[in-house]
N, C-alpha and C positions, 0 to 999 in steps of 0.2 A: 446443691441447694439453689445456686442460681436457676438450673434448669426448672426446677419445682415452682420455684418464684416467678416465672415467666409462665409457668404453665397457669397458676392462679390467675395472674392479670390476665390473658388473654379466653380464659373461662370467664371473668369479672365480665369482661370486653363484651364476649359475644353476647350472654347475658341479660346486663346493659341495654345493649342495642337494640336487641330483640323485643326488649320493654317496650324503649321510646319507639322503633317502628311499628309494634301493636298497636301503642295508646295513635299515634298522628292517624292510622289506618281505620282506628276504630271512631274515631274523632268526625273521620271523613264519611264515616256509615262504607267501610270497606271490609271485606274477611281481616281480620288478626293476621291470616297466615300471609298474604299480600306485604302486609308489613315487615312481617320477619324477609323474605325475598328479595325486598327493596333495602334494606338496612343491610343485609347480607352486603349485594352488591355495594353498596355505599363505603362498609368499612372495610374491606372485602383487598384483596393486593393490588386488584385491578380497580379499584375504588381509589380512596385519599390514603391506603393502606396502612390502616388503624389495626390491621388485624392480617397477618400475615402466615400463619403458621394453618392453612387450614388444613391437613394432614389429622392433625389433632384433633380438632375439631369438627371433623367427620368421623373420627371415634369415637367423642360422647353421641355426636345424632345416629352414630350406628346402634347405641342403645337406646337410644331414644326412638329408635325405629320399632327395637324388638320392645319394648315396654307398649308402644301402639298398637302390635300386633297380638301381645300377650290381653291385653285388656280385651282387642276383638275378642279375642277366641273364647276369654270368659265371659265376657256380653252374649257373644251367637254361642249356645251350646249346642250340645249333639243332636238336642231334640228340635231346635232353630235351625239346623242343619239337614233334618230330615225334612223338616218342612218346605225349603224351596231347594231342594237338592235337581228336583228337575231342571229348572231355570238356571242352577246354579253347573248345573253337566253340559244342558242342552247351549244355554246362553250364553257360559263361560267358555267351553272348549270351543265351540261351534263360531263364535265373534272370534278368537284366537286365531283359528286355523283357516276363515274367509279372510282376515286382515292378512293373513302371514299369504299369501294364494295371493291377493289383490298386491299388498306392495312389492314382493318378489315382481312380479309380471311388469309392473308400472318401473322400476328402479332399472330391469333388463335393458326395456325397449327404449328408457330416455337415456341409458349409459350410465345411470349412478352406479348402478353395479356390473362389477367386472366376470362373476361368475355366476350358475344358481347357486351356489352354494351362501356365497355374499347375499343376494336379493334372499336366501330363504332365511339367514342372521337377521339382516334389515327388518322383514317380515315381523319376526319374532322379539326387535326390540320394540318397533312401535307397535306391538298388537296388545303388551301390557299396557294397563288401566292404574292411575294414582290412588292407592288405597288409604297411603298420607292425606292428603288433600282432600279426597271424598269424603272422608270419613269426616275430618276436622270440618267440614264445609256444613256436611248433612248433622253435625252434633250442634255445628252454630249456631242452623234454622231449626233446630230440635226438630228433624225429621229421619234419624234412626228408624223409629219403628213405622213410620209409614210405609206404604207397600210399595211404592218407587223404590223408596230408603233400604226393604230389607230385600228386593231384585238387583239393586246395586249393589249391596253388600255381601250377595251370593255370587253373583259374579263375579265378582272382587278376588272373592275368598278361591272361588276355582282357580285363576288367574295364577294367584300366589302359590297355592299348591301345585301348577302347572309348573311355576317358575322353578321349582325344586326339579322338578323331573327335568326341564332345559337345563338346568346347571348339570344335569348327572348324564345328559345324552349330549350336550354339546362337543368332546371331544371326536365323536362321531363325526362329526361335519369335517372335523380334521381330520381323521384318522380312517379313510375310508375302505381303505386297505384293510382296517381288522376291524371292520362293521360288527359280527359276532360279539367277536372277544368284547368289544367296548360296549356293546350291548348290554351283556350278561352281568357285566358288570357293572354298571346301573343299575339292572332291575335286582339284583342280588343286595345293593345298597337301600331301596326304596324299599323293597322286602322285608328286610332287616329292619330298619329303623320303624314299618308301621307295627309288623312284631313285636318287638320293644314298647314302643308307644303304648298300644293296647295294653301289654301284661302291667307296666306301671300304672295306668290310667285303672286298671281294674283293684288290683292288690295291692298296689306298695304307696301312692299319692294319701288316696283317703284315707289309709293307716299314720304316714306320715303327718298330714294336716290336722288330725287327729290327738298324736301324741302332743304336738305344738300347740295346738289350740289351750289342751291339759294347762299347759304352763302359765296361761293368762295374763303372757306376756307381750305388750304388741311390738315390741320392738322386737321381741324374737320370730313372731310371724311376720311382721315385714322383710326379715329376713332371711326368713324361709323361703317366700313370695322369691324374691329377687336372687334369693340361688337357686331354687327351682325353673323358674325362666331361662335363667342364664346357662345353665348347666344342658338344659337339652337343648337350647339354641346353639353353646358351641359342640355339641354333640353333633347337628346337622351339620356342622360347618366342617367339621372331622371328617364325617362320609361324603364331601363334595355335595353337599345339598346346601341350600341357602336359612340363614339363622331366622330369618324372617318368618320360614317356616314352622321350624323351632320351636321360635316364642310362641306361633300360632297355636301349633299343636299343644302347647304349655299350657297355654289357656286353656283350651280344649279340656285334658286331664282336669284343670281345678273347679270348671261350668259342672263339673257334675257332681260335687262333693256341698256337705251340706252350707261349708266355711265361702263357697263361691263369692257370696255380697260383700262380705269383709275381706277379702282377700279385693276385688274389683277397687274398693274404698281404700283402702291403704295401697294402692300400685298408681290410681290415678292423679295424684299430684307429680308420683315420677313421672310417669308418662307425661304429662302436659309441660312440664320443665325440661326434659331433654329432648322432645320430640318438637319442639322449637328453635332447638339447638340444628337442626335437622334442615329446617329453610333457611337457616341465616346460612348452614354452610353449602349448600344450594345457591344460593344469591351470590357467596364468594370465589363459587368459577364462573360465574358470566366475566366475559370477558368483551365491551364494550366495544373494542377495534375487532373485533373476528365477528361480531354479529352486523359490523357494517357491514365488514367484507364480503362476508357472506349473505347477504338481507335477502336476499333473492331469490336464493338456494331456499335458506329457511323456511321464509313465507310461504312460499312453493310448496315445501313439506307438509309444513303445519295446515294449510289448508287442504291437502292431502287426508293428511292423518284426520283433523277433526274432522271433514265432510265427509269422508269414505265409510271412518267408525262409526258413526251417526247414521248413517246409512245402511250400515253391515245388522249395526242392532237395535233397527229400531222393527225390521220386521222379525227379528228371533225373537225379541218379547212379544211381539202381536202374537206371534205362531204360537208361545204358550200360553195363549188365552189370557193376558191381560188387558188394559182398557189400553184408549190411543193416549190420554195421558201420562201413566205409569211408561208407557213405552218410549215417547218422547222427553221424560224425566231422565232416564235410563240412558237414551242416545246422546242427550245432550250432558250427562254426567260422566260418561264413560271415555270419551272420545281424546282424553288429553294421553300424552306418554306419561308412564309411571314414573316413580321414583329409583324402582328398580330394573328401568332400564337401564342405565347407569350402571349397576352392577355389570346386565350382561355387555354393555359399550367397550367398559373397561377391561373383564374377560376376552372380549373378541378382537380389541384392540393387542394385548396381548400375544393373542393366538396368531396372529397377524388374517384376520378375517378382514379387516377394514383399518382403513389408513389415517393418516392427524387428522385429513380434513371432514374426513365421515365423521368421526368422534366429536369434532367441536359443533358439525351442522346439527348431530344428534344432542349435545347437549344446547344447544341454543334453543334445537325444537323444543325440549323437554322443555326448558323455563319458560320458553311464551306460553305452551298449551298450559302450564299449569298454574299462569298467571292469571289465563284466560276462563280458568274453570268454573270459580265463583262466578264472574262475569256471564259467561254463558250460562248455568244453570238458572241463574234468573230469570231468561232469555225463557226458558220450557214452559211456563204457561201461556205466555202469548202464542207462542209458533203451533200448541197443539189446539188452542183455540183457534189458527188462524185458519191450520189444515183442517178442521173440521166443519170448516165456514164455506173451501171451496169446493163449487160446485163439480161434484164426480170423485174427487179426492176423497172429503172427507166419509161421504157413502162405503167406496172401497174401502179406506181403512177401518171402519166400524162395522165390516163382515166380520173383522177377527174377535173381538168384544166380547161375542157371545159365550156364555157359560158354559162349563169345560163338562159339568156333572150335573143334576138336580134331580132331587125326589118330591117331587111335589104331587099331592094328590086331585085326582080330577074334581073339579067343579069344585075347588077350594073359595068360601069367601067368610066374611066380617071375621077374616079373623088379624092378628097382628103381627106385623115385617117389623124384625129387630134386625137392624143393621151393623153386625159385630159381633162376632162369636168369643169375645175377649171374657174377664172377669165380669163385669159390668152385664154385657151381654149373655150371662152362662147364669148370671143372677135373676137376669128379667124371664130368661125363656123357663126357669125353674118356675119362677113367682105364678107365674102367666100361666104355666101346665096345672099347676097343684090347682088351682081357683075353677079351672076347666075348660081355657081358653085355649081356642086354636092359634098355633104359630107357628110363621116361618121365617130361618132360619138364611140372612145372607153374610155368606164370607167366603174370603180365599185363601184360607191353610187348610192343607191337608190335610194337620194333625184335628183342625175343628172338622175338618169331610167324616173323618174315620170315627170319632166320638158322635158325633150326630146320626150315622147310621148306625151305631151301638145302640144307642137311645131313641132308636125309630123318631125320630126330629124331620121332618121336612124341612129341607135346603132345597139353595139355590149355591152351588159353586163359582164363585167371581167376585170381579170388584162392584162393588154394593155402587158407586156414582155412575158406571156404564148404562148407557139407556137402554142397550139389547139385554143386559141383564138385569132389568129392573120390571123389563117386560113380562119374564119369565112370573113374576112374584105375585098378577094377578091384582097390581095397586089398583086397578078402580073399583073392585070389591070388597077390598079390605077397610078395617074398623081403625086402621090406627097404624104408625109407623114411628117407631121409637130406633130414632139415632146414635150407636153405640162407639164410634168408630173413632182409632186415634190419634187420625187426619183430618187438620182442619180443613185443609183445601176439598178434601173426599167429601166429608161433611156439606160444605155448603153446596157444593155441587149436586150430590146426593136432594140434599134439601129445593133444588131447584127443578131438577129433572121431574122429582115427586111430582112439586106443585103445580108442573107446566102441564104434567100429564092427567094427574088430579087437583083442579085449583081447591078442592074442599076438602081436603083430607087433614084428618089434624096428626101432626108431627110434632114429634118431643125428640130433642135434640139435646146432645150432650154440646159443652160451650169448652172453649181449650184456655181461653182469657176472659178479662174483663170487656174489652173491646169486642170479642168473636157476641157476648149475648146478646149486645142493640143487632148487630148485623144477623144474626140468626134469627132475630123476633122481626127484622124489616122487612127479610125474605119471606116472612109466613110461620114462620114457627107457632104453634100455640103454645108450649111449652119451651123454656131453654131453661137448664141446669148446669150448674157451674162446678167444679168438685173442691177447689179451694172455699169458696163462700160458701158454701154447703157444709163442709166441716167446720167453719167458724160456728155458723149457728148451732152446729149440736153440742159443738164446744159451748158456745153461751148459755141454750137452755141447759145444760144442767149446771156450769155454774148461777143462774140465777135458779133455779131449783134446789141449789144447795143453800143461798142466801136467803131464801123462802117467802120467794114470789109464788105467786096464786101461778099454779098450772094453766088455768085457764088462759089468764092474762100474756102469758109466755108464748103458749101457742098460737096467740090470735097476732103478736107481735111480730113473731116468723112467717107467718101466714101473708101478713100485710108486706113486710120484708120482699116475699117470693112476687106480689103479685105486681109489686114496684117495680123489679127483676134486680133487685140487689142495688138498687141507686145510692139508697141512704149510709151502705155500706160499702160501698165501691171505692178504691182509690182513686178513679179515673173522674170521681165525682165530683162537684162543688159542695160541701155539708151544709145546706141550708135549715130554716128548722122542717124539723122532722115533722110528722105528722102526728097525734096523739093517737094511743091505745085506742080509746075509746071508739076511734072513730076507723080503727083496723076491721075490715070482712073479717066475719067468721068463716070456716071451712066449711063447703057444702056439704048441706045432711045428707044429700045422696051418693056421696064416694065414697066407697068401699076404701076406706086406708089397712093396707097391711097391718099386722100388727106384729110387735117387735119379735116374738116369737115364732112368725113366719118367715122375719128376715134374716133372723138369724141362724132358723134351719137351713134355707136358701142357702147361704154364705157357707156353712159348714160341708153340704154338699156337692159346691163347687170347689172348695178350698182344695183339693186334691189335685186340680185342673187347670186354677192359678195362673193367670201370663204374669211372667214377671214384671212388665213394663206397661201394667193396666191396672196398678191398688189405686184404687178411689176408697171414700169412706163408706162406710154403712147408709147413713142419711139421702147419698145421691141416689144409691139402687131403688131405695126406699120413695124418693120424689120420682122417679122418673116414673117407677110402678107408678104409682099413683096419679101422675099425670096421667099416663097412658089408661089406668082403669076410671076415671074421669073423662076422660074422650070418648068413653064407652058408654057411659052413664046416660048418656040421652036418647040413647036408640035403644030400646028392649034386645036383648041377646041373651040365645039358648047357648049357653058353656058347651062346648063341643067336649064331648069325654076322651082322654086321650087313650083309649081303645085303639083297635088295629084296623088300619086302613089299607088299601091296595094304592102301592104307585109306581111309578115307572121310571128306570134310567134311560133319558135318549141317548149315554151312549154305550150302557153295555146292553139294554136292550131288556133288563131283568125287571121283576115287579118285586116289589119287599115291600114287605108291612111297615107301617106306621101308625 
């Protein structure tokens, strides 16, 4: 009983503390996770030692890990996974095994390491990336789904599932004498367990999730959730694979069942309550007097590690045809040691691979770089704007830039660049074909590449803000450019490269806040649409249509609302008096506005094709059309019929119709 009793207070403890160092951290416009690290240390044995037992308390952040990794896996599904699988092979193994190559060689020749076999451990602890921290970082600045956001998180992800196959080949390093034997048997484990995987992930999950969901009960699918996690996480841990996996792949199985939303909604409260438990017990092995002692050493490292990895990927993302920004998002995200390096410190330490003093420099390095992470990632829009500034640099790196694919047809014009092939985007380019407008199509999934030549659609493959790829699209004879995309930073960028190359072109932009519309209408926008305040108003007009205001009156209300850009309705606003009806524009008699049973074919059409992490309402597809076919409304234009056209891949060399 007393053990029990001590076990609560010092959960109470970490807890606690984890709060108060969020709130000071967040107080200060700091990451949250900053705070738990520092609190750590603070209550930590080597602190005022409030909190001493931390054995334990790296047991709940062990789950707190696999709940972070289970939520990935159902956030990124199989079909997320297909999509940057290149970047996530090419990028992940390939930054892994240049890092593990680069610090062996460097750890030799200064003496850190006693063997290769040591320098090629060394290698392989700092060449993991924090997919804790990343993650938590990129959810902070709600940049998941930006295309930096989901190049990090594929690499990430290869990383982790490397990290399984390290845990299942490392005896090898020891064991050099039965290289075979300890071979086969790893790959006979990794075998096994993806066999497994699959046959549950195919028959036995979704039948299960299935049967539970029947129940309608949520406390028994929350508890399905967390022994289905848990059960194949220590499954991995049974075959000498790592839990972190595990939970990954747990995820994985539930991303493709229909229960996936509900299942992500009931796991993420766990997840953000022990996976905090996670930094404070991080912050409670810093050890104050050994980072003196060693400062040296550290430093030394850390600037190793950050500048070498940064280095290592920032031209693997060039080479896979992203922009210089996503690439130096990327470098500058990637470059800290993970959290499970740690894992393998304390494996190797064991093994006797590396000695007390390697293990403390290694964990020293870990908390600075990953103190440093937040810090640095903020740091990646200046440095890529800075490398782009100098002269000869920034030239070379925007050789890589250009588009990896495109079908665009010769002598293409007045027709319109939908920037985002998301929901939003898959709505416009629908609206746009039925009416009989030419369009083209920019994005960088694959899975939008393969749909778009199903549907003879002209593309451009890449990121829509790269100026070598904006070339491809033919903007100074186009009628119009309608901004889709779920990056703000892309966005405005996007919005400025347009204007600089066409200062007349009208642009209809999607808005991400209330703050991004004035700055999207400064830069030029003729249009900006908001998807929050957009669904307000369809909200109001038809509660004032059920109240039984004059139609008229309603639309001329929303009309004047729009051409304000949302003032009167803005929280960021002052509510002054409003301006009376009366004295609200009418909608121009010459714009063709959709009508609701065009938009709502559109939607059903796309519905099939859906990103998950792109539902806007009805009303914004429906404004932005409309902006956009308003932008048109001034120049006479013949509808181009979308008949078949001849075009050309430059790089497989083929001509397909469009």
């Amino acid at each position: 009983m007393v053990a029990e009793t001590a076990f609560m207070i010092d959960l109470t403890k970490a807890l606690g503390t984890s709060v108060l160092g969020g709130y000071i951290a967040s107080r200060l416009k700091q990451p949250a996770l900053l705070g738990y690290l520092i609190s750590g240390l603070i209550v930590g044995p080597f602190g005022v030692g409030f909190l001493t037992d931390v054995e334990q308390v790296q047991a709940f952040a062990q789950v707190g890990v696999a709940f972070l990794l289970f939520a990935l896996g159902v956030e990124f599904s199989l079909t997320e996974l297909k999509r940057v699988r290149n970047i996530a092979i090419k990028g992940g193994l390939l930054q892994m095994g240049l890092t593990t190559l680069l610090v062996a060689g460097i750890t030799l020749l200064m003496g850190w390491a006693a063997s290769p076999l040591q320098g090629v451990f060394l290698g392989l602890v700092l060449s993991l990336s924090s997919t804790a921290v990343v993650l938590k970082t990129l959810t902070e600045r709600g940049e998941t789904s930006t295309v930096h956001g989901q190049v990090m998180l594929a690499i990430l992800i290869a990383q982790d599932l490397a990290l399984g196959l390290i845990l299942a080949f490392l005896p090898v390093l020891t064991q050099p004498e039965n290289f075979w034997l300890t071979l086969g048997l790893a790959v006979a484990k990794i075998t096994l367990f993806i066999a497994g995987a699959i046959a549950l992930g195919r028959w036995i999950v979704p039948r299960f999730m299935q049967i539970v969901a029947a129940t309608e009960s949520n406390e028994l699918f929350l508890l399905a959730i967390v022994v289905l996690c848990l059960t194949v996480a220590w499954v991995t841990d049974e075959l000498g694979l790592s839990i972190e996996m595990g939970a990954f792949v747990a995820g994985l199985m539930i991303s493709e069942v229909e229960y996936s939303e509900q299942a992500l909604g009931k796991i993420l409260p766990l997840r953000d309550t022990f996976a905090c438990l996670f930094f404070v017990s991080i912050g409670m092995l810093i050890d104050p007097e050994l980072l003196a002692e060693d400062l040296g050493i550290i430093l030394g490292v850390v600037l190793l590690v950050m500048v070498g990895k940064a280095v290592i990927i920032l031209p693997v993302v060039l080479q896979s045809g992203y922009s210089l920004k996503t690439a130096v998002f990327a470098s500058f995200g990637l470059n800290q040691i993970g959290e499970f390096s740690f894992v393998l410190a304390m494996i190797g330490y064991d093994m006797g691979l590396i000695g007390e003093q390697a293990r403390a420099v290694l964990l020293g390095t870990t908390v600075v770089t990953l103190v440093l992470t937040p810090l640095w990632m903020s740091l990646a829009p200046g440095v890529a704007d800075a490398l782009t500034a100098m002269p000869g640099v920034g030239q070379y790196l925007k050789r890589f830039e250009g588009p990896q694919q495109l079908s665009v047809p010769d002598g293409i014009r007045d027709h319109v660049i939908v920037a985002g092939y998301g929901r939003v985007g898959r709505v416009l380019v629908n609206l746009l074909l039925k009416r009989g407008y030419s369009v083209l199509v920019v994005d960088n999934s694959e899975a939008s590449l393969q749909e778009l030549r199903q549907h003879k659609i002209p593309f451009v493959f890449g990121d829509a803000d790269s100026e070598l790829v904006l070339e491809k699209t033919h903007l100074e004879t186009a009628k119009a450019l309608a901004i889709a995309l779920p990056d703000p930073l892309s966005t405005r960028l996007l919005l400025q490269h347009a204007l600089t190359c066409v200062p007349g072109l009208d642009v209809i932009a999607r808005a991400h806040s209330n703050k991004e519309v004035d700055e999207l209408t400064q830069i030029g926008a003729k249009e900006v649409v908001q998807p929050e305040l957009e669904a307000a108003l369809e909200l109001s007009a038809h509660l004032l249509t059920t109240l039984g205001e004059p139609p008229q009156q309603i639309r001329s209300t929303i009309e004047w609302i729009r051409n304000d850009r949302y003032r009167t309705i803005r929280s960021d606003q002052d509510f002054g008096a409003a301006a009376s009806v009366e004295s609200s524009p009418e909608p121009p008699s010459n714009v063709a506005v959709p009508s609701e049973t065009l938009v709502e074919q559109a939607l059903i059409e796309a519905a099939p094709i859906t990103a998950v992490t792109d539902t806007l309402p009805e009303i914004l597809v429906e404004q932005m059309v409309t902006a956009a076919l308003e932008s048109m409304a001034s120049t006479p234009l013949s509808p181009t019929n979308s008949g078949v056209e001849e075009t050309h891949s430059e790089i497989t060399g083929e001509t397909t119709a469009v």
